[in-house]
Backbone as CSV, one residue per row, in Angstrom:
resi,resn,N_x,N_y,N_z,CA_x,CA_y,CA_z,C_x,C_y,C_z
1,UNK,-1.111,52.385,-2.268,-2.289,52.555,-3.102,-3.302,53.407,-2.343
2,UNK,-3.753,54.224,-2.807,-4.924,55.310,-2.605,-6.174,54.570,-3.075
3,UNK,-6.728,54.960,-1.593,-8.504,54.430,-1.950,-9.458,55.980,-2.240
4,UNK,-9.771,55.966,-2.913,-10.752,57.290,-3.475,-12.308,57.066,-2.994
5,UNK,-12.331,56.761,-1.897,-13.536,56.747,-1.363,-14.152,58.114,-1.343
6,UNK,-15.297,58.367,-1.961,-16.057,59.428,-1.989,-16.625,60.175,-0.701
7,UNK,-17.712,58.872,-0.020,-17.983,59.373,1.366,-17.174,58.827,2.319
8,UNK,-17.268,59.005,3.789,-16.450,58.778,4.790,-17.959,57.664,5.352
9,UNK,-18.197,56.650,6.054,-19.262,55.720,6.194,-20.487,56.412,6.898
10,UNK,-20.222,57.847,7.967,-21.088,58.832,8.278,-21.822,59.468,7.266
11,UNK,-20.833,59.798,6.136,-21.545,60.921,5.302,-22.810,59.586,4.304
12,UNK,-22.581,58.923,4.428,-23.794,57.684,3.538,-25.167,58.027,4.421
13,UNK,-25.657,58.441,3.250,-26.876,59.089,3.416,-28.319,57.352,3.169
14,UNK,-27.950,56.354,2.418,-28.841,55.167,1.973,-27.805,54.305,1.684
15,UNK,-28.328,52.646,1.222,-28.016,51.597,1.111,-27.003,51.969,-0.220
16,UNK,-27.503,52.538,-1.331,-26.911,52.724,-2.545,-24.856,53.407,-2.434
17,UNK,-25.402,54.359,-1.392,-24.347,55.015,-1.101,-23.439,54.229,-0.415
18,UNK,-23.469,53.157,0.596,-22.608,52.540,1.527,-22.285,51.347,0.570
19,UNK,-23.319,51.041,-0.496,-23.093,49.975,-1.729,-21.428,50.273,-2.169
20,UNK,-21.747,51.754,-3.240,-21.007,51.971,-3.892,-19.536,52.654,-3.300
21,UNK,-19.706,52.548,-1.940,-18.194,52.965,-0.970,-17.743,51.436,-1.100
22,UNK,-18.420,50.541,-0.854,-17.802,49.264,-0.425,-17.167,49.063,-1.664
23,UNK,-18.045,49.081,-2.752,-17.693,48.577,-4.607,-16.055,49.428,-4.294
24,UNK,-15.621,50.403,-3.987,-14.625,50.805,-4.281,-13.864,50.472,-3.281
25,UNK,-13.705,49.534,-2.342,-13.114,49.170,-1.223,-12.721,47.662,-1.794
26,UNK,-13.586,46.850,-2.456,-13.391,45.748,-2.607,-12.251,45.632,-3.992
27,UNK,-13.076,46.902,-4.916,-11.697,46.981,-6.145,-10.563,47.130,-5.473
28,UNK,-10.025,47.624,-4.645,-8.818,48.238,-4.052,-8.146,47.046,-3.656
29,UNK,-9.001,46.268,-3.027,-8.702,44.866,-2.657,-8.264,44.428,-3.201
30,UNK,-9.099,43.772,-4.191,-8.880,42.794,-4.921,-7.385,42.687,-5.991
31,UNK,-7.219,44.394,-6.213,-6.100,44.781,-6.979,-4.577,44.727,-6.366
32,UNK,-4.767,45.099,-5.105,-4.084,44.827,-3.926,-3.318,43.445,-3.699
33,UNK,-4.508,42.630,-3.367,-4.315,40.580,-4.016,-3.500,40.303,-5.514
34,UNK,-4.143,41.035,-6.432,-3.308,40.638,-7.519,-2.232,41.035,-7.271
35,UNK,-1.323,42.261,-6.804,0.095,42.748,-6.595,0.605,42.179,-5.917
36,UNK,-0.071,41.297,-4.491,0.816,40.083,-3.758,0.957,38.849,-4.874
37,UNK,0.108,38.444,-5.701,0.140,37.174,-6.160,1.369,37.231,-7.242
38,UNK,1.627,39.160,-7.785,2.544,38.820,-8.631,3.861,38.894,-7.879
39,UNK,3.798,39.264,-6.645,5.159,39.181,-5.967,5.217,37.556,-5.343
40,UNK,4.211,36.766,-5.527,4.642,35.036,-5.007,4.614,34.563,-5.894
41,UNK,4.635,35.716,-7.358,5.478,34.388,-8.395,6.315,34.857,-8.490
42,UNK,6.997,36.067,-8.633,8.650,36.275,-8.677,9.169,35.756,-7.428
43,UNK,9.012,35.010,-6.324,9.757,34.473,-5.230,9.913,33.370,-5.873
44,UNK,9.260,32.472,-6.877,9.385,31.318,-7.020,11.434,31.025,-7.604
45,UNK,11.389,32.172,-8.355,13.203,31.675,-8.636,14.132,32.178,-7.557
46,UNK,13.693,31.982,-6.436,14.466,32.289,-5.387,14.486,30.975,-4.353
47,UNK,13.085,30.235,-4.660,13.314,28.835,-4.001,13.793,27.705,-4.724
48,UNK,14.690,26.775,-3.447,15.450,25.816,-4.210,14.875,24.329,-3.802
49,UNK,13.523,24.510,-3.249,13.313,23.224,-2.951,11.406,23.361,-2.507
50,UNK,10.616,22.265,-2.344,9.190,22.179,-2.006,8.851,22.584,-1.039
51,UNK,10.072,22.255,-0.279,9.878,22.969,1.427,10.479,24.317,1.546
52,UNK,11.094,24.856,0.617,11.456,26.124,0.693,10.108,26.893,-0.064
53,UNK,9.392,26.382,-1.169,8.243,27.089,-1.892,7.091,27.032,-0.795
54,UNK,6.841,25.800,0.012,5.773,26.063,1.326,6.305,26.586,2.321
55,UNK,7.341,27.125,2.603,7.944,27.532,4.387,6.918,27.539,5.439
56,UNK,7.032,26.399,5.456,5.749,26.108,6.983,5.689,27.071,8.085
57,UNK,7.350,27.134,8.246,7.447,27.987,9.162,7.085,29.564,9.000
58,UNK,7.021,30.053,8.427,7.103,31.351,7.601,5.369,31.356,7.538
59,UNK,4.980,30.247,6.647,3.450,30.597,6.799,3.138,30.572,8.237
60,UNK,3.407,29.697,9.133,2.541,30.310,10.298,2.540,31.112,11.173
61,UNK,4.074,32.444,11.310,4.669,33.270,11.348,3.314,34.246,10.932
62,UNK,3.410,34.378,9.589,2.902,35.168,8.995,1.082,35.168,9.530
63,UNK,0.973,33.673,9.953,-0.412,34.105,10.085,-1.052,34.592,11.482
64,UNK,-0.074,34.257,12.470,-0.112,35.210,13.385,-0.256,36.427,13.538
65,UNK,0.734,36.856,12.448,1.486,38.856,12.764,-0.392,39.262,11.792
66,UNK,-1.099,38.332,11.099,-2.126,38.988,10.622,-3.371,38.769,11.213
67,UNK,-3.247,37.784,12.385,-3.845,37.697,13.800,-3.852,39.073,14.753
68,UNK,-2.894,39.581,14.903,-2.651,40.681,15.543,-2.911,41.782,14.609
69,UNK,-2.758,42.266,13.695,-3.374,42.839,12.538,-4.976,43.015,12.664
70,UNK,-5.276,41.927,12.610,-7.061,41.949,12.652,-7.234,42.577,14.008
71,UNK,-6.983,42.190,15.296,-7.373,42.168,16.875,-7.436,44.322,16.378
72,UNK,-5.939,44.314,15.810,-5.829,45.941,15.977,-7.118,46.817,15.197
73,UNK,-6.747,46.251,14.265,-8.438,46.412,13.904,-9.497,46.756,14.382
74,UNK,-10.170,45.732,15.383,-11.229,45.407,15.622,-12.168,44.244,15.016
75,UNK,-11.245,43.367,14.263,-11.719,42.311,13.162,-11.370,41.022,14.466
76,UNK,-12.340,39.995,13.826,-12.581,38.535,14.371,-11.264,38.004,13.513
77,UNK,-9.906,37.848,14.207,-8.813,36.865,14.452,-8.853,35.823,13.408
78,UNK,-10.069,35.189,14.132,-10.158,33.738,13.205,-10.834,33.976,12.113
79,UNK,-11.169,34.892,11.522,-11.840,35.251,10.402,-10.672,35.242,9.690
80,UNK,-9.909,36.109,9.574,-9.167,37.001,9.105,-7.764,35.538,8.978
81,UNK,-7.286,34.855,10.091,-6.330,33.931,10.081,-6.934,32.798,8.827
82,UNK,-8.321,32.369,8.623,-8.953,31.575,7.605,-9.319,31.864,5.985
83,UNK,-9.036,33.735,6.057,-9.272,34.242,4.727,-7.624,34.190,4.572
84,UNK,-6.729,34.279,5.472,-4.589,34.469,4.513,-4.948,33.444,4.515
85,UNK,-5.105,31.939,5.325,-4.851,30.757,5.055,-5.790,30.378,3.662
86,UNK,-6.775,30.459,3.494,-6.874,29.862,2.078,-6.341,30.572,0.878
87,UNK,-6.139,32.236,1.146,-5.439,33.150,-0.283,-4.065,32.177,-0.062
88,UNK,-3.619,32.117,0.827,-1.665,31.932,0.706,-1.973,30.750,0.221
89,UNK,-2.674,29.129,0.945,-2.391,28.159,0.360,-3.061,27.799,-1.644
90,UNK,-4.028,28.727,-1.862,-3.899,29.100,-2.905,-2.683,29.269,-4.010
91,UNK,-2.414,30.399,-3.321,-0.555,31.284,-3.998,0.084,30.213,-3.901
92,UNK,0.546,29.118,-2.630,1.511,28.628,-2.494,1.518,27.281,-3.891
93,UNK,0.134,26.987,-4.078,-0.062,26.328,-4.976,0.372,26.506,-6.472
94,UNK,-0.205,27.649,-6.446,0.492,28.859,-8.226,1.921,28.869,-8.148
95,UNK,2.144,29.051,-6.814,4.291,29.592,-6.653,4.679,27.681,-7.118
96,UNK,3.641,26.896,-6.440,4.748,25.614,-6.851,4.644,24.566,-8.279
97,UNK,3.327,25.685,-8.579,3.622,24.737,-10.248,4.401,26.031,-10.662
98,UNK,4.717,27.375,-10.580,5.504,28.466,-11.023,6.877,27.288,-11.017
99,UNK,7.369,27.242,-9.904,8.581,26.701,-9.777,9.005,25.444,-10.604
100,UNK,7.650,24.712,-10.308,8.133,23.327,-10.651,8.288,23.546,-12.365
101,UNK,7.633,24.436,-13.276,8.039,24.149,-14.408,9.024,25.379,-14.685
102,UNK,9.912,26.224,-13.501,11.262,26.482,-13.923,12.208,26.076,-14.195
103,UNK,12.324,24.488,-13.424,13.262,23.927,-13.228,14.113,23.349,-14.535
């Protein structure tokens, strides 16, 4: 996905301008989130069990590699490890009523 950011955060000349860069940073986002959420409901007919729809292991896998993600960044770790942990346990919630009324 392409972000169409107008200015680069130098070229923001006032508040209005760094406003309306962010407004288009956060759509990108947010649209971004919806395309994971529709890929953790098509996983749901691929799990065969409660502990396969939470993979404990897998979530905390994952929240590492986005630990290291942030550091590369320049982002606060634990910020960033507390915003996947509440989106995923969110999802994981949607994936397990997804599942539970496939069955």
């Amino acid at each position: 996905m392409e972000i169409n950011n107008k200015l680069t955060p130098a070229e923001c000349e006032n508040m209005a301008d760094i406003r309306a860069e962010i407004d288009l940073l956060d759509a990108a986002i947010i649209k971004l989130i919806g395309q994971r959420y529709q890929y953790v409901h098509a996983a749901a007919k691929f799990k065969t069990s409660e502990t396969a729809v939470r993979a404990p292991e897998r979530f905390k896998a994952m929240l590492l590699q986005r630990r290291e993600w942030a550091s590369a960044q320049g982002l606060n770790p634990d910020v960033i490890e507390k915003l996947y942990s509440d989106l995923v346990n969110y999802f994981i919630q949607e994936e397990m009523s997804k599942w539970k009324n496939d069955l």
